[in-house]
Structures are given as structure tokens and as C-alpha cells.
C-alpha positions in Angstrom: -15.3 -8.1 5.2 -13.6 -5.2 7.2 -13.8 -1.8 5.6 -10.1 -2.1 6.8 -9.4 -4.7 4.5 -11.3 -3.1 1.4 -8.2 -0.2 1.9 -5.5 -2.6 2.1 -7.1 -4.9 -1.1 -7.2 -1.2 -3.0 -3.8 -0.2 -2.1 -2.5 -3.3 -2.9 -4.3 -2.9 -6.4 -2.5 1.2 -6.8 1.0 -0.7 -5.8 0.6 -3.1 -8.4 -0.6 -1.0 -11.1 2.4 1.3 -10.3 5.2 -1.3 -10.3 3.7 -2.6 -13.6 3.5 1.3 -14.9 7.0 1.5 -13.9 8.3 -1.7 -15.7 6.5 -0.8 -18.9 7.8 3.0 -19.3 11.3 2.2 -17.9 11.9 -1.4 -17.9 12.7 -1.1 -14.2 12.9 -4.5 -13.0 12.7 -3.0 -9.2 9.4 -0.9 -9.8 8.2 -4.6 -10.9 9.5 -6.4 -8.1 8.6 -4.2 -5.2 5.5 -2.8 -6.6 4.4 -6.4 -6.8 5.8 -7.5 -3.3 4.2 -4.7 -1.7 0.9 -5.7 -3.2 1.7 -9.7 -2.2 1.8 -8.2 1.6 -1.0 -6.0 1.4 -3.2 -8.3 0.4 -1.7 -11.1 3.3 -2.5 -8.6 5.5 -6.0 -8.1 4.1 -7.2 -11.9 3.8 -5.6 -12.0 7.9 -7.5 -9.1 8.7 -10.6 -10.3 7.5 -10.3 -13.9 8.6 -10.1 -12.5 12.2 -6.1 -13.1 12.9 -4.8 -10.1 15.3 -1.7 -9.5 13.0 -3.4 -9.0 9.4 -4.1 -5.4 10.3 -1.2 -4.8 11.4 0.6 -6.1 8.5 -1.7 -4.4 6.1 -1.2 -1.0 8.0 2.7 -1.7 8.6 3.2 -1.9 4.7 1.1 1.1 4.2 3.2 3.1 6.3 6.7 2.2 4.8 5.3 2.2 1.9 4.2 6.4 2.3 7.8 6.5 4.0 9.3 5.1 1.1 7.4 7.3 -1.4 8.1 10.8 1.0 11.9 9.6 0.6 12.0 9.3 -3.2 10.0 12.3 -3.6 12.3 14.8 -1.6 15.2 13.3 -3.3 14.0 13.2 -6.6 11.2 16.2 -6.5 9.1 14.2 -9.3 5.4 13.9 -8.5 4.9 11.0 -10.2 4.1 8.3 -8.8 5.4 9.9 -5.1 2.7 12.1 -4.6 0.0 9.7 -5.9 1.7 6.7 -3.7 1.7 9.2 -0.8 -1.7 10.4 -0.8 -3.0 7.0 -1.4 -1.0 5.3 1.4 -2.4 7.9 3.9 -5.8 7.7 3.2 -5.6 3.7 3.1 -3.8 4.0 6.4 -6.3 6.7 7.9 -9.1 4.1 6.6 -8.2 1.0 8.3 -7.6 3.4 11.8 -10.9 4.2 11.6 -11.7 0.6 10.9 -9.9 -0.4 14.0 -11.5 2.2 15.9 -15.1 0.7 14.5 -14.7 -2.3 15.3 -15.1 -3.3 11.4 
């Protein structure tokens, strides 16, 4: 499997955890919903990646990025570290691993 891949399955995993985490502590349906949507797409883009279709990495590294995006947003406009930071720094080294994948050739 693609060391690319492995990022994507294991942000998919943080995304997940976090929309559960969010559901649990403030019954936010949304945190649920996208946190488990995001994770649904990573992991898409993982199982393309590694069965050799030109788009999975793509995908996998196009999620990451609005995902980081996303996160930056919420975290200027709210100034809460938690989850933004954690998200944030996640997403970019996820995204920085499946470059370097790319550039690999794994």
C-alpha cells in the first residue's frame, strides 16, 4: 500500500474521532456529519490511491487540504485550539506525507 495512503487512512481515522468527540461533548449533529463525511472521502481517496486509479490521491490530498482550510477558518474566528490546531497540524503533515509519496513514487 502507498505510504500516501497510510496518511489519508490516518487522517481519515483523527476526522472521525473528532466528529464523534464533537457529537458526544456538544451534541453537534454537524461535527458528526462532516467529521464522518470527511473520513468517508478520505478513505475513497485512499482505497483509489492504492488500487492504482490517478484520482485517489488527488481526492485524498484535496480533502486534506479543505479540510486544514476549514480548520485555519474556525480557528481565527473562534481563537479555540481545540480541535483547530490539532485538525490543522494533522492535515499538514498528512498532506506533506502523501507529497512525498507522490514524489516517491510509493
Amino acid at each position: 500500500m502507498p505510504t500516501g495512503a497510510l496518511y489519508a487512512i490516518a487522517y481519515a481515522a483523527l476526522s472521525a474521532i473528532g466528529g464523534l468527540i464533537g457529537y458526544i461533548q456538544a451534541r453537534s449533529q454537524a461535527s458528526l456529519v462532516s467529521g464522518l463525511v470527511s473520513a468517508l472521502l478520505l478513505l475513497v481517496g485512499a482505497w483509489l490511491w492504492q488500487a492504482g486509479v490517478a484520482g485517489g490521491a488527488g481526492m485524498a490530498m484535496g480533502v486534506t487540504a479543505a479540510l486544514v482550510i476549514i480548520f485555519i477558518r474556525r480557528w481565527m474566528q473562534t481563537r479555540r485550539a481545540m480541535p483547530a490546531v490539532i485538525m490543522i497540524v494533522a492535515g499538514v503533515l498528512a498532506f506533506v506525507g502523501m507529497g512525498f509519496s507522490l514524489l516517491g513514487g510509493q
